[in-house]
N, C-alpha and C positions, 0 to 999 in steps of 0.2 A: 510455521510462521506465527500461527496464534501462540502456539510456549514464551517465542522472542515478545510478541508483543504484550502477553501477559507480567513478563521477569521483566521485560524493560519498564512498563508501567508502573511494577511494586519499587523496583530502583527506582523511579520517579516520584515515591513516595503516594500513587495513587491508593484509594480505599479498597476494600475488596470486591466492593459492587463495581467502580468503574474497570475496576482489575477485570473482574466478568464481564461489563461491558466491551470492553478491548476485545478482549478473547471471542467473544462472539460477532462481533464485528468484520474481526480478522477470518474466521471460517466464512461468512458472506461474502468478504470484499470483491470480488472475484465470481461470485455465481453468474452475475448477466453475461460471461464470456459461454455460459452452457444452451448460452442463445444462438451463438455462432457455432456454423459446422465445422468439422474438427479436418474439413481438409483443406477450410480455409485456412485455420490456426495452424497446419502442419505443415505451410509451403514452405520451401527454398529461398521460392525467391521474393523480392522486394515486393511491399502490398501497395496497392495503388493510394491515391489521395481520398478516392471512395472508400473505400476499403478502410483505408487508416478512420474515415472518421465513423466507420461501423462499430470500429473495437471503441472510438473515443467512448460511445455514449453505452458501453456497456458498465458501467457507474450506475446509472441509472434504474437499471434492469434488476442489478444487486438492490437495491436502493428497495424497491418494488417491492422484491422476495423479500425482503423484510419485513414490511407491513400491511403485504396481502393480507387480507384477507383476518384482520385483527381488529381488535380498540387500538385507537394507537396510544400505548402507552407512552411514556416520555422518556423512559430505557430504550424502549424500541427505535426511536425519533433520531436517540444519541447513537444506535447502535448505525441505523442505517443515514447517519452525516458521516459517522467516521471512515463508514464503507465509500461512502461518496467522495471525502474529502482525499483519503488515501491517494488517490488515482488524478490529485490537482497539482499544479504548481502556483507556489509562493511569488516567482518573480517572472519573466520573459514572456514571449510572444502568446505561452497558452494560459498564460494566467488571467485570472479573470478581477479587472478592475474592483475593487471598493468590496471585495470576498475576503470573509475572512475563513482562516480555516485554524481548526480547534485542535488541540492538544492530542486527543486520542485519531484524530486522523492524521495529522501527524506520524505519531507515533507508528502507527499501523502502517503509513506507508513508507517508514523509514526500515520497517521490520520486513515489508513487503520487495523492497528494492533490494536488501539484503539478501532476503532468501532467494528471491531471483537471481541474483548474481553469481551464489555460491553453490547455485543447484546447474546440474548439468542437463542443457536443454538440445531439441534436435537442432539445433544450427549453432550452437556453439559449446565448448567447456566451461565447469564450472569453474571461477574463479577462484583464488586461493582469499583467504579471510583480509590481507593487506590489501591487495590487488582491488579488490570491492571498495574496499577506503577507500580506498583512492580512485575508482571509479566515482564513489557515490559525494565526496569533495569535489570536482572537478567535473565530468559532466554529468552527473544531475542534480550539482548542487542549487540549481534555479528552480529543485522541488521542497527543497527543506529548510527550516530554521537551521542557521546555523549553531546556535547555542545546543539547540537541544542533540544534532546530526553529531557533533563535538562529548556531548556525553552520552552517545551509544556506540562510538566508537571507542573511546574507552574504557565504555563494559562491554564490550566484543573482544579488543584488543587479546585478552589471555587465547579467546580461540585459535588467533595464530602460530600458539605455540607449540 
């Protein structure tokens, strides 16, 4: 996931710092789920509304492991909003009023939804590279810009073939 969001970044024309900001962003986005035990994360079946809002605030936790324990530098700050933003949505019921969210979390969570999709997980297969499109058009399009969701599916697109 951090390759995609690295390569989608330089296609985005970003610099080579924020190129490395991405990229390390994307290796955190994801740590606060190493808060949750792994037989919660390996059920079957449906998680309860407690449960769901356990994983919600694993953002947060990522957020954290970032600038534990540090000065906080202002790459750091950017690294851990993009981990934060990644895991937001731009429009519907979980979005958060008057939030804006920033290019590189974006980006990461467009790379993030992707590789989710196309990675073979225990309750489901992996998708094929279309299939994802089209998942991530249609229902999860209430997490991404559609401009930008628009030009990473056309630098995906050769994957499908």
């Amino acid at each position: 996931m951090a390759v995609l969001a690295v390569g989608f970044g330089a296609r985005q024309g970003l610099s080579c710092n924020r190129q490395h900001d991405l990229g390390m962003a994307s290796l955190f986005h994801d740590i606060g789920i190493a808060a949750i035990p792994l037989t919660f994360l390996n059920r079957d079946d449906r998680l309860a509304e407690r449960e769901m809002a356990a994983l919600q605030v694993t953002p947060l936790f990522a957020a954290r492991a970032i600038l534990r324990d540090r000065d906080i530098h202002p790459a750091a700050l950017e690294r851990a909003r993009a981990a934060y933003d990644a895991h937001s949505d731009l429009r519907g019921p979980r979005a958060e009023p008057g939030r804006r969210i920033g290019a590189p979390g974006q980006i990461v969570g467009i790379c993030e939804a992707f590789d989710a999709l196309t990675t073979t997980r225990h309750t489901r297969r992996a998708l094929e590279v279309l299939e994802a499109h089209r998942t991530m058009r249609t229902e999860l399009a209430h997490r991404f810009d559609e401009g930008l969701l628009a030009k990473f599916v056309a630098w995906t697109e050769p994957l499908a073939g």
